[in-house]
C-alpha positions in Angstrom: -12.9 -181.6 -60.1 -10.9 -180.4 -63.2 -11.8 -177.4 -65.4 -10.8 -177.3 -69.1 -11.1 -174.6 -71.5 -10.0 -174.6 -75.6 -10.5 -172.0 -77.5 -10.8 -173.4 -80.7 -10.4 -171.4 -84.4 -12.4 -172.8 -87.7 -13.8 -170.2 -89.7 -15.9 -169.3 -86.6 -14.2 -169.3 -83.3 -15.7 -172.0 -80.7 -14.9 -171.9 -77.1 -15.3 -175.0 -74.7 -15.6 -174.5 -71.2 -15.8 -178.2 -69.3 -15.8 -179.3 -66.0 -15.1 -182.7 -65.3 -16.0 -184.4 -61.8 -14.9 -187.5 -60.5 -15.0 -190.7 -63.0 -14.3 -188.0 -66.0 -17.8 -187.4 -65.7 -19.0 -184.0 -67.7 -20.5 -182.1 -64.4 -20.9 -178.7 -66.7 -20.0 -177.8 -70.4 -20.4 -174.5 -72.2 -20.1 -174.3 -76.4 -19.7 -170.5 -77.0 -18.4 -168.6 -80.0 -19.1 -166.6 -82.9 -20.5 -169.6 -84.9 -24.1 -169.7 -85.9 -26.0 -172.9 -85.5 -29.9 -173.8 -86.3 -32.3 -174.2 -84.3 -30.9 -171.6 -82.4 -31.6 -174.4 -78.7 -29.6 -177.2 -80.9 -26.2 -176.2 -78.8 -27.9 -176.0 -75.6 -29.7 -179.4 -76.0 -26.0 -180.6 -77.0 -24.7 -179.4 -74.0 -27.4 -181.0 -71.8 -27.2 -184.3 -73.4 -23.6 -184.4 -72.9 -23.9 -183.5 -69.2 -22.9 -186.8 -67.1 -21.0 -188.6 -70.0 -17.7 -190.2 -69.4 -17.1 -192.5 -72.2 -16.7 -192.2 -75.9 -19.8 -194.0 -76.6 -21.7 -191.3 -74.5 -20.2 -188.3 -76.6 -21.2 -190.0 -79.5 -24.9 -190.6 -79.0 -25.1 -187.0 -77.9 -23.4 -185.7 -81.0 -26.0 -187.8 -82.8 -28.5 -184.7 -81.4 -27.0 -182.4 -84.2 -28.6 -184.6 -86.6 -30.7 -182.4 -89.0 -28.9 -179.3 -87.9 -27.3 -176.6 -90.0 -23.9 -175.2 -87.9 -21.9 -172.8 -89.9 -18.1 -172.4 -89.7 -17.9 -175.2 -86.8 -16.0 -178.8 -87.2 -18.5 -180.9 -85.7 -16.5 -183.7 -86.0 -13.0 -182.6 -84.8 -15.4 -180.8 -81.8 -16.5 -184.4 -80.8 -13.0 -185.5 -81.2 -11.4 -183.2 -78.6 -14.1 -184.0 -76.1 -13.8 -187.4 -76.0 -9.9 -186.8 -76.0 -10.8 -184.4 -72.9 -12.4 -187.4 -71.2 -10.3 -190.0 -71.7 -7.4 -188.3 -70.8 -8.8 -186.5 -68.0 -7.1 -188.7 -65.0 -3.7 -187.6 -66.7 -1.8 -184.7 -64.9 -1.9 -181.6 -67.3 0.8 -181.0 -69.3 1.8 -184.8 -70.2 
């Protein structure tokens, strides 16, 4: 298993705390900051769905979740991008 953590600065702060298991497989992922998202279960329903993806495709259709929802001083987008840069780099030995 491999444990990453970025902290992340937009307007708001975002922190992501991800655990990847064997296969790059998302085993556990916590979104945490001072940003302000609505619903208020919108970023734990993100972080459910993206439990157990390992491909691009997979971040992607979880992403899709967010549809309809109002996040304040977040990058949604480049927030997608560095997970699936997470993933598909995660067989590479840190620091290369």
């Amino acid at each position: 298993m491999r444990q990453v953590s970025l902290v992340l600065r937009y307007t708001k702060t975002v922190k992501l705390d991800i655990v990847l298991g064997e296969n790059c497989e998302v085993k556990d992922i916590t979104i945490s900051g001072d940003f302000f998202a609505y619903p208020e279960d919108s970023i734990e329903r993100l972080e459910n769905r993206v439990k157990k993806c390992s491909s691009r495709e997979c971040v992607e259709n979880a992403f899709s979740e967010l549809v309809g929802v109002v996040m304040l001083g977040v990058d949604v987008e480049d927030l997608k991008s560095k997970l699936i840069r997470i993933i598909e780099n995660c067989g590479e030995e840190p620091g290369k």
